[in-house]
PDB file of N, H, CA, C and O in Angstrom:
ATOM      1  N   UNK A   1      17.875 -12.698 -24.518  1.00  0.00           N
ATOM      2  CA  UNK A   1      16.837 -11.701 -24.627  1.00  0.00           C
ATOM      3  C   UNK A   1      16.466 -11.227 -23.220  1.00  0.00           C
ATOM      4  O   UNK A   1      16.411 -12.004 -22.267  1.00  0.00           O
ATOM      5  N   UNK A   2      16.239 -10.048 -23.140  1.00  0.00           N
ATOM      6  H   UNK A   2      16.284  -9.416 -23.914  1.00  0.00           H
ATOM      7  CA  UNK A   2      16.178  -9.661 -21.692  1.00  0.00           C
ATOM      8  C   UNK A   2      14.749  -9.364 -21.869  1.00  0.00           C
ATOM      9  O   UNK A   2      14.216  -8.984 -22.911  1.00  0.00           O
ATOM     10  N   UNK A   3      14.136  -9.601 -20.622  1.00  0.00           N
ATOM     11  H   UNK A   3      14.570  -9.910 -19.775  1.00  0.00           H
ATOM     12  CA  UNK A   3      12.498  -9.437 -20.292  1.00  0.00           C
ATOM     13  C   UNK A   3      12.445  -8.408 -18.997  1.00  0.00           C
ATOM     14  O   UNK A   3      13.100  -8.249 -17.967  1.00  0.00           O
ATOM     15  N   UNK A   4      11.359  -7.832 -19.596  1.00  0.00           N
ATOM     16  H   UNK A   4      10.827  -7.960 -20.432  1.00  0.00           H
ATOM     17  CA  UNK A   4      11.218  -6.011 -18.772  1.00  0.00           C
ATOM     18  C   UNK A   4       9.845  -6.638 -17.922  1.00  0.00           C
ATOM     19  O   UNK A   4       9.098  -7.437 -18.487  1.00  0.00           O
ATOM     20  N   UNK A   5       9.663  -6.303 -16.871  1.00  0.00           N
ATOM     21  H   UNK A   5      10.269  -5.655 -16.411  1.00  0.00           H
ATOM     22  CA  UNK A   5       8.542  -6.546 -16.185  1.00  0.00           C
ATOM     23  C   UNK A   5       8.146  -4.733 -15.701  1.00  0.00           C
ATOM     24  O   UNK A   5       8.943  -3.805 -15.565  1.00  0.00           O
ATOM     25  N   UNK A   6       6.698  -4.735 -15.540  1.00  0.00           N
ATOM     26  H   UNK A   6       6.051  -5.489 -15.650  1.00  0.00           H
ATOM     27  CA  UNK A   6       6.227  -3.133 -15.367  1.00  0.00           C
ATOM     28  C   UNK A   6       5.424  -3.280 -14.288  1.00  0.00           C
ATOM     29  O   UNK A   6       4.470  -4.003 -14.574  1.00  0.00           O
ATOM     30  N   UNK A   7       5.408  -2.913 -13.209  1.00  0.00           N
ATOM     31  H   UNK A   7       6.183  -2.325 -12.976  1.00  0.00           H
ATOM     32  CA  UNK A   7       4.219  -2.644 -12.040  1.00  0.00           C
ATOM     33  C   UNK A   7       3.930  -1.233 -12.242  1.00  0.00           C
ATOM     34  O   UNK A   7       4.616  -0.519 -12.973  1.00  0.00           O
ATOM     35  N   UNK A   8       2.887  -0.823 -11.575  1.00  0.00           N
ATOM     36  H   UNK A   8       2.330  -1.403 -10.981  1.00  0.00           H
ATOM     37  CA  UNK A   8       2.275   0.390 -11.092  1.00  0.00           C
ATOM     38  C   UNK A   8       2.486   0.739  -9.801  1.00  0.00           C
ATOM     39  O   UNK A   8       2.723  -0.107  -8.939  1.00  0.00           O
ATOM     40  N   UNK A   9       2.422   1.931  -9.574  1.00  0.00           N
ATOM     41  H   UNK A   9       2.229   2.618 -10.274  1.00  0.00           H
ATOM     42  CA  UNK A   9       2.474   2.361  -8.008  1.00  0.00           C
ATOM     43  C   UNK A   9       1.736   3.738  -8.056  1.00  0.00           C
ATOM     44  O   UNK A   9       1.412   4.362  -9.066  1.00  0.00           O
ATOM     45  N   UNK A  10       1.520   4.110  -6.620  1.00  0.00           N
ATOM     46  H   UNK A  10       1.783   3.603  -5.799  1.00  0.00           H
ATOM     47  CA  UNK A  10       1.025   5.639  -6.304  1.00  0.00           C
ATOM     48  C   UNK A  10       1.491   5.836  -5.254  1.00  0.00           C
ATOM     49  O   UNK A  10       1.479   5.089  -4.276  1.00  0.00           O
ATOM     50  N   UNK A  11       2.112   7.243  -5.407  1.00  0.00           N
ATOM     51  H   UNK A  11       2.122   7.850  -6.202  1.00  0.00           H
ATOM     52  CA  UNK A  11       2.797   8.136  -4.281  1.00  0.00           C
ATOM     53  C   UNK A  11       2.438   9.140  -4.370  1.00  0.00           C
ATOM     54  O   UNK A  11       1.875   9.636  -5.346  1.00  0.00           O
ATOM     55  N   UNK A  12       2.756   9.750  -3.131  1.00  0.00           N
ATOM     56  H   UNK A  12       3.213   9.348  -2.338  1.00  0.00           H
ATOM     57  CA  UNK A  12       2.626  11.022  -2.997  1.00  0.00           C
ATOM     58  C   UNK A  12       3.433  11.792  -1.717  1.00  0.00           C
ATOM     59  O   UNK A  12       3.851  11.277  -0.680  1.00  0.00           O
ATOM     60  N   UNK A  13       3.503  13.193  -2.153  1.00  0.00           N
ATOM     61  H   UNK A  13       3.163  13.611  -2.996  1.00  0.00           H
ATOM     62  CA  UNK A  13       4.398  14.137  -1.078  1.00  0.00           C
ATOM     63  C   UNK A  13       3.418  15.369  -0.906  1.00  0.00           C
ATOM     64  O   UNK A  13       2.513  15.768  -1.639  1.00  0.00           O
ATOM     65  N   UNK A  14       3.860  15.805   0.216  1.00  0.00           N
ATOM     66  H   UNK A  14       4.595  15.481   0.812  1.00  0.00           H
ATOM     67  CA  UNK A  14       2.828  17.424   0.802  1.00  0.00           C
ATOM     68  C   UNK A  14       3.847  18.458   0.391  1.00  0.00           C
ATOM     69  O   UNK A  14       3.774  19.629   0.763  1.00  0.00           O
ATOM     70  N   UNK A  15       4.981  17.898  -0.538  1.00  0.00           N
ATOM     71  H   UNK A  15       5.041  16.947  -0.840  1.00  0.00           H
ATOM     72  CA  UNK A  15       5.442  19.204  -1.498  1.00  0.00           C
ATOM     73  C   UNK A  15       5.079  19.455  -2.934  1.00  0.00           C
ATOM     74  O   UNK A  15       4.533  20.404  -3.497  1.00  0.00           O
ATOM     75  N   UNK A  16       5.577  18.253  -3.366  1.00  0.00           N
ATOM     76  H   UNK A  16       6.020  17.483  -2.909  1.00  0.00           H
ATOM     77  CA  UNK A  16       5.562  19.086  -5.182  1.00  0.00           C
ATOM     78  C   UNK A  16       5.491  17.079  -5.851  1.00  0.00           C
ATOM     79  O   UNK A  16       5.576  15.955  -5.357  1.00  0.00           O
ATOM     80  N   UNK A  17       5.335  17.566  -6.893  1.00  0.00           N
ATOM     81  H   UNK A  17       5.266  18.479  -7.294  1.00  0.00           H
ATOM     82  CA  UNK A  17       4.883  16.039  -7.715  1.00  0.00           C
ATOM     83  C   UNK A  17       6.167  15.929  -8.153  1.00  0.00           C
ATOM     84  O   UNK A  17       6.439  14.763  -8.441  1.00  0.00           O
ATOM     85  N   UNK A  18       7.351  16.953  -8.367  1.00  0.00           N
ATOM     86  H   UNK A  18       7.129  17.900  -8.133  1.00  0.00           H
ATOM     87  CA  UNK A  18       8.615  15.819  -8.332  1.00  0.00           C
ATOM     88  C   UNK A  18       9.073  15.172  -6.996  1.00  0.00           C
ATOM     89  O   UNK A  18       9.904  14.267  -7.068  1.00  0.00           O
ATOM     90  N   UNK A  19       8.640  15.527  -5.877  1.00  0.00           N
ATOM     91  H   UNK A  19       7.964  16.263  -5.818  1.00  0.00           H
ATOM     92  CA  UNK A  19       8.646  15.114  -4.602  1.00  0.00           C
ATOM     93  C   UNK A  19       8.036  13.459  -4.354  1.00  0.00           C
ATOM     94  O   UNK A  19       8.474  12.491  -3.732  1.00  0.00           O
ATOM     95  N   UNK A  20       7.080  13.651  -4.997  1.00  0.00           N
ATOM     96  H   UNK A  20       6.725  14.438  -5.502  1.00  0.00           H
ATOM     97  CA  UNK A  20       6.642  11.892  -5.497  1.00  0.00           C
ATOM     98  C   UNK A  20       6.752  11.350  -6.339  1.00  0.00           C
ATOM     99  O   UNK A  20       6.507  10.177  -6.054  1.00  0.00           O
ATOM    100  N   UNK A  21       6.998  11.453  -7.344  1.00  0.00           N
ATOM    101  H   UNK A  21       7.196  12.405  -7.575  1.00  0.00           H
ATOM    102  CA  UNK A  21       7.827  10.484  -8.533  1.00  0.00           C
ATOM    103  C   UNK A  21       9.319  10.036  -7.859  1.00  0.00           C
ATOM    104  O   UNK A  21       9.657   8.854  -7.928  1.00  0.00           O
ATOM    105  N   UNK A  22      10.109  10.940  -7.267  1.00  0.00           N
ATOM    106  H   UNK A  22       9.834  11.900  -7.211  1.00  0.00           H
ATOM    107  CA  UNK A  22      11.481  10.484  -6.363  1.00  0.00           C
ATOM    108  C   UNK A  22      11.028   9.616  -5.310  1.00  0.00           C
ATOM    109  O   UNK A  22      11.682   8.576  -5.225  1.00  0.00           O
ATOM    110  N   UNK A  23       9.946   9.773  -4.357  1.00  0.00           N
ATOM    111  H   UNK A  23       9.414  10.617  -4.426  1.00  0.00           H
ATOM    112  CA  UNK A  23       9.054   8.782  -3.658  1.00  0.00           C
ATOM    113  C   UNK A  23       9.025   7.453  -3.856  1.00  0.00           C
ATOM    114  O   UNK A  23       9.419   6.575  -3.088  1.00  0.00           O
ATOM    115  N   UNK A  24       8.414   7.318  -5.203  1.00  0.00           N
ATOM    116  H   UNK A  24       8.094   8.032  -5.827  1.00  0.00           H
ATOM    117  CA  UNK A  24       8.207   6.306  -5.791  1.00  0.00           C
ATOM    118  C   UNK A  24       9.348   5.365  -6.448  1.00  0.00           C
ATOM    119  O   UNK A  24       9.340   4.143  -6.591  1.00  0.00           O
ATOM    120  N   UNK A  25      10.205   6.193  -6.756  1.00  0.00           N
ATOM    121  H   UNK A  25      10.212   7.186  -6.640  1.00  0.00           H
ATOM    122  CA  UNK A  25      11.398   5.363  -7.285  1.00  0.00           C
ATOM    123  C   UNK A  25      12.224   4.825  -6.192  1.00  0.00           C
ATOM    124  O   UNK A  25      12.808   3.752  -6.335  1.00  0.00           O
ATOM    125  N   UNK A  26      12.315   5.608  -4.957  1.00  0.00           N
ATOM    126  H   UNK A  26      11.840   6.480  -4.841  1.00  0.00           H
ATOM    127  CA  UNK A  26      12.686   5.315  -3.790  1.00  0.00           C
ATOM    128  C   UNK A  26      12.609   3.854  -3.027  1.00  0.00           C
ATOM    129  O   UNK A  26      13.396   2.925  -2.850  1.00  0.00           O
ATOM    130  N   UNK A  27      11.141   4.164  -2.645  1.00  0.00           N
ATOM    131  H   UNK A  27      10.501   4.919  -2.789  1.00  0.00           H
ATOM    132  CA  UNK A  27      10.051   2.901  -2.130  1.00  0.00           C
ATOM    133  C   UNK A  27      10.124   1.821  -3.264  1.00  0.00           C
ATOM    134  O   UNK A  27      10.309   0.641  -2.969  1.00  0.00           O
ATOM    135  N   UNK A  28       9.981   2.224  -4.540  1.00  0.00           N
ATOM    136  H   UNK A  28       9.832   3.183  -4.780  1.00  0.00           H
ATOM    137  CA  UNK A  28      10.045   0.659  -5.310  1.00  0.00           C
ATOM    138  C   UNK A  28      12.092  -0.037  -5.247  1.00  0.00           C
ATOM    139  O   UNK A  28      12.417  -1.214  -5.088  1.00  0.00           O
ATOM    140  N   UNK A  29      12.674   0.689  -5.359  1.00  0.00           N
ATOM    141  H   UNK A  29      12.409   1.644  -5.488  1.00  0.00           H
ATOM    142  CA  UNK A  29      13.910   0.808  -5.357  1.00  0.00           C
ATOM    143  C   UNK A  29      14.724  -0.225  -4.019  1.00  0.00           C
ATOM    144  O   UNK A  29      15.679  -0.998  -3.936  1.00  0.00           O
ATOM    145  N   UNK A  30      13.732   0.307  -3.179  1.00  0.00           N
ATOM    146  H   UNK A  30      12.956   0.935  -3.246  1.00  0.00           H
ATOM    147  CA  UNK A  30      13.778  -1.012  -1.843  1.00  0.00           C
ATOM    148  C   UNK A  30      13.568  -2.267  -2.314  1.00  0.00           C
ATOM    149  O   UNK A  30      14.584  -2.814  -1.885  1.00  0.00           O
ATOM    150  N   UNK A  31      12.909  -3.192  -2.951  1.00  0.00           N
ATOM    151  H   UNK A  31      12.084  -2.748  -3.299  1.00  0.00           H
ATOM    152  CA  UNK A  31      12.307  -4.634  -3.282  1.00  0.00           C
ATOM    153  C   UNK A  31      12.864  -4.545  -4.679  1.00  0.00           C
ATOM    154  O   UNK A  31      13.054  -5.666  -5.150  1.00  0.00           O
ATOM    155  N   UNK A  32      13.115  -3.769  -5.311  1.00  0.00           N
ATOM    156  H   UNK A  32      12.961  -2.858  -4.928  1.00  0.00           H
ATOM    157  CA  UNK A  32      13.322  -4.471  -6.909  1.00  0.00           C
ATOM    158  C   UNK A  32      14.300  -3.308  -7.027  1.00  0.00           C
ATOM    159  O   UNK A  32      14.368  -2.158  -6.594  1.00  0.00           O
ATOM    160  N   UNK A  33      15.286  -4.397  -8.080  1.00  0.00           N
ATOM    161  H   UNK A  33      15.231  -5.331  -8.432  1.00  0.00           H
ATOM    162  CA  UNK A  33      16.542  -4.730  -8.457  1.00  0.00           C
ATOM    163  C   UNK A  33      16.681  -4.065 -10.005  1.00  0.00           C
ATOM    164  O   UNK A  33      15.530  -4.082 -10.443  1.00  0.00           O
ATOM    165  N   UNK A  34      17.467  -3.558 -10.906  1.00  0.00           N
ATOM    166  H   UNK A  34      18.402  -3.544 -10.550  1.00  0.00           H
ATOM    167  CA  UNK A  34      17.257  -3.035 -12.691  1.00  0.00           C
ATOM    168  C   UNK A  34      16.358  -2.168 -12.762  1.00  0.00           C
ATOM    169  O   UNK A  34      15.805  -2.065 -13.857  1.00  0.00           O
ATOM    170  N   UNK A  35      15.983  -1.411 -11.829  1.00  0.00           N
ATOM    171  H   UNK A  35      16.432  -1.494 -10.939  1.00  0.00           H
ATOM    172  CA  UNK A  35      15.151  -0.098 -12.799  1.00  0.00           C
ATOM    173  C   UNK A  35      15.704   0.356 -13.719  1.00  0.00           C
ATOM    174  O   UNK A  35      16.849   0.807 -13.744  1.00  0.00           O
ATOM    175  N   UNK A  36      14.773   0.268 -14.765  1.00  0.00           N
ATOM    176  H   UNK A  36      13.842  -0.098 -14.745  1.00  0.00           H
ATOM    177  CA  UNK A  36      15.112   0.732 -16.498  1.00  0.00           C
ATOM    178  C   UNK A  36      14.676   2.143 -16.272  1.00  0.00           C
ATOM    179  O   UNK A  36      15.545   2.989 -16.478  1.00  0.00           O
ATOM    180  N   UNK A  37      13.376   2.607 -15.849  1.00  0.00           N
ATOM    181  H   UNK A  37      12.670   1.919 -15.682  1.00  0.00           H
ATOM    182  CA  UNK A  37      12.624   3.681 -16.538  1.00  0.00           C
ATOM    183  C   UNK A  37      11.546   3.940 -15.760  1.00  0.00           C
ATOM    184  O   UNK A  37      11.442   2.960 -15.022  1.00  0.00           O
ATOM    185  N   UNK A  38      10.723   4.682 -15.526  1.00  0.00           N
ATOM    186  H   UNK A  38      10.807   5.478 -16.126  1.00  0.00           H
ATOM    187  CA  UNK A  38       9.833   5.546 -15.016  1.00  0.00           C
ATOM    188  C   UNK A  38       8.767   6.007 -15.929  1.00  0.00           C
ATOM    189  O   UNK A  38       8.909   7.110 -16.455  1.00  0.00           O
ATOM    190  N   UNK A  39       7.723   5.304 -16.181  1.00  0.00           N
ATOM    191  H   UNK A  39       7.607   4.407 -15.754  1.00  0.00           H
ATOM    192  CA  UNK A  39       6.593   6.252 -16.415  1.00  0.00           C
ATOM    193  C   UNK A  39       5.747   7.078 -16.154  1.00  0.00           C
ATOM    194  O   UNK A  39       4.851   6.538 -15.505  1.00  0.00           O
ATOM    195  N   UNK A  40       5.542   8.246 -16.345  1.00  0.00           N
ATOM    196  H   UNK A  40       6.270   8.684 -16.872  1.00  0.00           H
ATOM    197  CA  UNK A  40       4.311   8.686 -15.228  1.00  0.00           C
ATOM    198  C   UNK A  40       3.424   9.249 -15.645  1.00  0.00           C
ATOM    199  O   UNK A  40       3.375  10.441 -15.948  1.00  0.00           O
ATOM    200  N   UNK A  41       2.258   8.117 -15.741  1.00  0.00           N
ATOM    201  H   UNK A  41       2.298   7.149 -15.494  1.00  0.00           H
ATOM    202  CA  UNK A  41       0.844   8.080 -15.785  1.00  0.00           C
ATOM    203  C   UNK A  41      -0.357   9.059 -15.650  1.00  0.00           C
ATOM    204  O   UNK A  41      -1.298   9.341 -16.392  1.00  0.00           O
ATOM    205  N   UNK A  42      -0.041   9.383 -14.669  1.00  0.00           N
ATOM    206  H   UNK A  42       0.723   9.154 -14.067  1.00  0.00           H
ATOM    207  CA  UNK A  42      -1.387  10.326 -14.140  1.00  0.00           C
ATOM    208  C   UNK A  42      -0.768  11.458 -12.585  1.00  0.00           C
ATOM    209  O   UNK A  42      -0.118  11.159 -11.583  1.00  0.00           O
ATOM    210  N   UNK A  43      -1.199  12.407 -12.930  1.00  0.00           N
ATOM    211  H   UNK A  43      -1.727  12.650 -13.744  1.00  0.00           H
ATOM    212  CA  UNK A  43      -0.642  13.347 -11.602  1.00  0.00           C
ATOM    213  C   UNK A  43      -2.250  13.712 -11.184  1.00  0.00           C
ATOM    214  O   UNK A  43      -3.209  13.972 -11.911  1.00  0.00           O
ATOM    215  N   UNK A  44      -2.123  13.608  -9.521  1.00  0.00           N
ATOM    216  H   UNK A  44      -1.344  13.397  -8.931  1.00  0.00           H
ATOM    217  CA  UNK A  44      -2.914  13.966  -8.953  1.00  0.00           C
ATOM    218  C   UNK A  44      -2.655  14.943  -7.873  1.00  0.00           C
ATOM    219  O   UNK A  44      -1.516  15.071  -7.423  1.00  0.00           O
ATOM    220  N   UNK A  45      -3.745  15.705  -7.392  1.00  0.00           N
ATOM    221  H   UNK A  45      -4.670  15.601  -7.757  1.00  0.00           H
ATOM    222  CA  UNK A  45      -3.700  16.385  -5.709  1.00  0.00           C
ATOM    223  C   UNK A  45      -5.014  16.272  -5.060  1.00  0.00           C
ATOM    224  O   UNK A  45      -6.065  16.374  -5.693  1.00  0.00           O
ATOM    225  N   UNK A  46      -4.954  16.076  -3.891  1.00  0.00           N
ATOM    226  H   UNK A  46      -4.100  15.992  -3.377  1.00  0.00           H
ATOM    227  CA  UNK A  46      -5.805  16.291  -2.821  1.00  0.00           C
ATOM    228  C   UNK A  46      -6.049  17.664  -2.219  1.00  0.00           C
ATOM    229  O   UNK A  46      -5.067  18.228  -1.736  1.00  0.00           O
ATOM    230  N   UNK A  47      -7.376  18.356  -2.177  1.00  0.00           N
ATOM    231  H   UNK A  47      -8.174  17.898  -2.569  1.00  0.00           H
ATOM    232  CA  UNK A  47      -7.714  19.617  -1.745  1.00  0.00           C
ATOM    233  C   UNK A  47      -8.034  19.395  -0.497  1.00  0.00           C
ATOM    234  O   UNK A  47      -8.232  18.274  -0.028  1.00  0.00           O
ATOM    235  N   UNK A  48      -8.137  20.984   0.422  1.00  0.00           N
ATOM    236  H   UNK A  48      -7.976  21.894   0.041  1.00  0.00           H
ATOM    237  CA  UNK A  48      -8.821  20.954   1.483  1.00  0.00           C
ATOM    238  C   UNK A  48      -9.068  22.455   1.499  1.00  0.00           C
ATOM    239  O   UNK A  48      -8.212  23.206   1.031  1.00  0.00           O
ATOM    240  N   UNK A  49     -10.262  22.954   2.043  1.00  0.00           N
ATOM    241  H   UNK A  49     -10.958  22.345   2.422  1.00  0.00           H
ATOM    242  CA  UNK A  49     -10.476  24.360   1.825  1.00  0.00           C
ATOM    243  C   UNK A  49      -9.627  25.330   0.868  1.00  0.00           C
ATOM    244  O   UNK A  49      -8.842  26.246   1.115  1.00  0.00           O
ATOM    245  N   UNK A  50     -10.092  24.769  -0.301  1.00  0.00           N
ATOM    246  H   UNK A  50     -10.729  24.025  -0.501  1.00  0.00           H
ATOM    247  CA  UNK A  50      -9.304  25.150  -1.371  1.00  0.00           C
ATOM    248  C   UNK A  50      -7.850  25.504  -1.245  1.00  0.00           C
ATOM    249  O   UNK A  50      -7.375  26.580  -1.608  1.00  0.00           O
ATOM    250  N   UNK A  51      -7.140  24.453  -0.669  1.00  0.00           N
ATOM    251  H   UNK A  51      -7.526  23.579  -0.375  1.00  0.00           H
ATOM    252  CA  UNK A  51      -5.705  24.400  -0.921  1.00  0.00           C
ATOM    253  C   UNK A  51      -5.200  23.050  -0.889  1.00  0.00           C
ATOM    254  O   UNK A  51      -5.536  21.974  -0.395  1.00  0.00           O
ATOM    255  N   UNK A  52      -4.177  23.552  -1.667  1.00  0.00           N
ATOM    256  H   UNK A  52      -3.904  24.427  -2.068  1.00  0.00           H
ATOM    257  CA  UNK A  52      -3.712  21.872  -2.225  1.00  0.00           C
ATOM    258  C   UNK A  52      -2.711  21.266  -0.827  1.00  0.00           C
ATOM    259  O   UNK A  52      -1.858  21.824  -0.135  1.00  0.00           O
ATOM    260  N   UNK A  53      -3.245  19.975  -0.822  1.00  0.00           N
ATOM    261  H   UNK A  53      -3.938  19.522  -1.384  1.00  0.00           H
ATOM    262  CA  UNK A  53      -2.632  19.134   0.430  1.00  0.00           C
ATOM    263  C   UNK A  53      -1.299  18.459   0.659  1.00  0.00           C
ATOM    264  O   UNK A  53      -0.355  18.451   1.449  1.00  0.00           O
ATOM    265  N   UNK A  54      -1.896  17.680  -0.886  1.00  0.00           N
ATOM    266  H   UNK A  54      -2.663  17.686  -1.528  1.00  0.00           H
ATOM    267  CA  UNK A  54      -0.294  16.952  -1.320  1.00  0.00           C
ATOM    268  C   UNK A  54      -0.605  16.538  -2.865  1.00  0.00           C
ATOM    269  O   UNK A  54      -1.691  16.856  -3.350  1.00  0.00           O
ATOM    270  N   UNK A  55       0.066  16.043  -3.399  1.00  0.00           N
ATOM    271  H   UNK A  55       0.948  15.785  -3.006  1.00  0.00           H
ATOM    272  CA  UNK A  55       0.533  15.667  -4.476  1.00  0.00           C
ATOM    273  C   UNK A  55       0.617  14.267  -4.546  1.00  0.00           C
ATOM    274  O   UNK A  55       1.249  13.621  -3.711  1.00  0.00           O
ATOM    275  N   UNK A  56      -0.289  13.498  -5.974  1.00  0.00           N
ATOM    276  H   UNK A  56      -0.803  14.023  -6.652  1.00  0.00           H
ATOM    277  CA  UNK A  56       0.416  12.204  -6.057  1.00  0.00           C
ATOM    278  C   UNK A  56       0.747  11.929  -7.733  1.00  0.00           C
ATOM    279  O   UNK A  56       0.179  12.491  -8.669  1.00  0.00           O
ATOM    280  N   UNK A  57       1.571  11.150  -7.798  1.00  0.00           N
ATOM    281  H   UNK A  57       2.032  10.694  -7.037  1.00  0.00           H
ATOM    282  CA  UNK A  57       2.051  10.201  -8.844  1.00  0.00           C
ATOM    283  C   UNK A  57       1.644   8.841  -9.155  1.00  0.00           C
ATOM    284  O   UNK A  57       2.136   7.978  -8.428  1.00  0.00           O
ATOM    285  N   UNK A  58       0.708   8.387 -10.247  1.00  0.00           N
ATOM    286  H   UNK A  58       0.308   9.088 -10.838  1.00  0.00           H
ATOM    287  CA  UNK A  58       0.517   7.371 -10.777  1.00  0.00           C
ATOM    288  C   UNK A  58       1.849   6.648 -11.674  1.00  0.00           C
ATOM    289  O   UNK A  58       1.900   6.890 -12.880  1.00  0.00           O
ATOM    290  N   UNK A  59       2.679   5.957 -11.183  1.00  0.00           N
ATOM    291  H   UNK A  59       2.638   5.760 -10.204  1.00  0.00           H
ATOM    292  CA  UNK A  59       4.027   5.954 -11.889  1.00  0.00           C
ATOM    293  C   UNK A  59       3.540   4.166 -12.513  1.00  0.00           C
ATOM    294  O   UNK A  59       2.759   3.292 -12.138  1.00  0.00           O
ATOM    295  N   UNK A  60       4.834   4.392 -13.975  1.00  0.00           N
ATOM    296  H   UNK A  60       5.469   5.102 -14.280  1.00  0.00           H
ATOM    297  CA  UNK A  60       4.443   2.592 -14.488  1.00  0.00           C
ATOM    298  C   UNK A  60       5.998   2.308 -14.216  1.00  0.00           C
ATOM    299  O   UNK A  60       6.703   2.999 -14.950  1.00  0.00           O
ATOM    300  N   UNK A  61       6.685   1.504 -13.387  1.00  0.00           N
ATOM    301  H   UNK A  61       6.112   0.942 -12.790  1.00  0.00           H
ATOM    302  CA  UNK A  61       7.998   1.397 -13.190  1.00  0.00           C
ATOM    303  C   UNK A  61       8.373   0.284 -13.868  1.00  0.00           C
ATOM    304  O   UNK A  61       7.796  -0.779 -13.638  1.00  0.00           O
ATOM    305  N   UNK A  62       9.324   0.361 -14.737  1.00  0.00           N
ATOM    306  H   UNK A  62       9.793   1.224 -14.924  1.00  0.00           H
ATOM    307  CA  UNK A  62      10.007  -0.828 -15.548  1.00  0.00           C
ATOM    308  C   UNK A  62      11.312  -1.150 -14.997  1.00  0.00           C
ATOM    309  O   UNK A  62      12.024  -0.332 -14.414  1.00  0.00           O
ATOM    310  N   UNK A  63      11.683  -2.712 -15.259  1.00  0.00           N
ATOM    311  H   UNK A  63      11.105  -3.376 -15.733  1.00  0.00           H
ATOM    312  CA  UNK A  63      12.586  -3.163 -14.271  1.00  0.00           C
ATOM    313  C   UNK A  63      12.979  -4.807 -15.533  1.00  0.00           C
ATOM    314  O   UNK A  63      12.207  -5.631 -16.022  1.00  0.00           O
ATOM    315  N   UNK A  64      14.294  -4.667 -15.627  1.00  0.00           N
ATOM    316  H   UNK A  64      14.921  -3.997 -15.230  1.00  0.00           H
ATOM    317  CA  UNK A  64      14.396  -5.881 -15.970  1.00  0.00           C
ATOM    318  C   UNK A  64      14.846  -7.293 -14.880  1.00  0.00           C
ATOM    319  O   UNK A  64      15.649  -7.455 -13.960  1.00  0.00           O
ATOM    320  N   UNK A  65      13.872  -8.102 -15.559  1.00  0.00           N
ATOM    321  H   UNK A  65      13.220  -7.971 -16.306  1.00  0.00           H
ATOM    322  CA  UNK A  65      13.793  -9.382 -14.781  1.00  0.00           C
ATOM    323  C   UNK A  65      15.468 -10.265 -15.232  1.00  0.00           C
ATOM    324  O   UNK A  65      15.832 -10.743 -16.306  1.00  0.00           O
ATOM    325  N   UNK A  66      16.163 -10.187 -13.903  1.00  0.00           N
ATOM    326  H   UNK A  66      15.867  -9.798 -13.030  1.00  0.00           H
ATOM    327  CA  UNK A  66      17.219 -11.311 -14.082  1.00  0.00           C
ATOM    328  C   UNK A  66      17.002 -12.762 -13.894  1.00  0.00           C
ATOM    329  O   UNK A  66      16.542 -13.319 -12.897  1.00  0.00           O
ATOM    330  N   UNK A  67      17.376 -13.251 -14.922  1.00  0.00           N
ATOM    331  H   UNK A  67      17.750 -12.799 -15.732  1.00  0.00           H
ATOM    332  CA  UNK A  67      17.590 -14.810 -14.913  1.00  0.00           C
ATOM    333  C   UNK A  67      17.803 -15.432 -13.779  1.00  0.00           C
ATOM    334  O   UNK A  67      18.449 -14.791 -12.950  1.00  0.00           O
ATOM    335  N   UNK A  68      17.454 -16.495 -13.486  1.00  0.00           N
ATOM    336  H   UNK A  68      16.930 -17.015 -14.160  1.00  0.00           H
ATOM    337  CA  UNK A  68      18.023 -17.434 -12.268  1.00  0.00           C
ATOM    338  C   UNK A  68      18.999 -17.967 -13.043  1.00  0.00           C
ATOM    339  O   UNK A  68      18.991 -17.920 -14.273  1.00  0.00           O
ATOM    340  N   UNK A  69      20.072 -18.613 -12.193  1.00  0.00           N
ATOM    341  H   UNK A  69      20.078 -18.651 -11.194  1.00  0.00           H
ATOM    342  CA  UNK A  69      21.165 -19.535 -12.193  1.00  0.00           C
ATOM    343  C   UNK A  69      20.962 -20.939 -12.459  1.00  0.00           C
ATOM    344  O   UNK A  69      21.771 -21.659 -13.044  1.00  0.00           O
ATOM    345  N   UNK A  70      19.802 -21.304 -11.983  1.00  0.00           N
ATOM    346  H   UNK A  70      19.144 -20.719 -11.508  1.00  0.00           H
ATOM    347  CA  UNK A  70      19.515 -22.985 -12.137  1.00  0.00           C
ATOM    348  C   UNK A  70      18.315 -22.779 -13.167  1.00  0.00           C
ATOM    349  O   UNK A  70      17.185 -22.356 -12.922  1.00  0.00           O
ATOM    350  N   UNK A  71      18.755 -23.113 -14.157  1.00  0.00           N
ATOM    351  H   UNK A  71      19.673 -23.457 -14.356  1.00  0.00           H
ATOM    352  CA  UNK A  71      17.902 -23.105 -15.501  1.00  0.00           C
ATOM    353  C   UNK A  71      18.096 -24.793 -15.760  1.00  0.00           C
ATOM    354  O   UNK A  71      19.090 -25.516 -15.832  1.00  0.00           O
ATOM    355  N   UNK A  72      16.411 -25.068 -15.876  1.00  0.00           N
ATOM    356  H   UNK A  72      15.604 -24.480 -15.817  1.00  0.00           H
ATOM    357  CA  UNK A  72      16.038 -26.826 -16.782  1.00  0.00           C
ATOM    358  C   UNK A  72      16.516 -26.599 -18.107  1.00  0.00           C
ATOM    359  O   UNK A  72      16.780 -25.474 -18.530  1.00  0.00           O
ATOM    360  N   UNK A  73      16.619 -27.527 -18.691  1.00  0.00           N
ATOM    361  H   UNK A  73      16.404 -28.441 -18.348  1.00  0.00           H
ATOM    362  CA  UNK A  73      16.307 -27.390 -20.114  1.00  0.00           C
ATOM    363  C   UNK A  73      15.457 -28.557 -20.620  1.00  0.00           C
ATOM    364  O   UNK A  73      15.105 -28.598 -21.799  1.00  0.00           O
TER     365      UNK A  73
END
């Protein structure tokens, strides 16, 4: 049986919100191993004199967890 583990993350780019969802898969993509899938949660932006700054992504990243080799029984 394979077991899915899910973290959260937030990114963001000063282009476009597919600019940070690729961000995010990126940066998590460094430390963890089986990305299954990509959720994405919540889109945000940051204003400044009424213009948009950057863009972020609330992403739920799924990843299956591999077994170790030295299993008790």
């Amino acid at each position: 049986m394979a077991i899915v583990k899910v973290i959260e993350v937030i990114a963001s780019s000063n282009s476009s919100f597919d600019d940070a969802v690729r961000s995010a898969v990126k940066e998590v993509s460094a430390t963890v191993e089986n990305i299954d899938s990509v959720y994405v949660k919540d889109f945000k932006v940051h204003v400044k004199d009424g213009e948009i700054t950057s863009y972020g992504a609330i992403c739920k990243v799924a990843f299956r967890v591999a077994r170790g080799e030295h299993q008790t029984n």
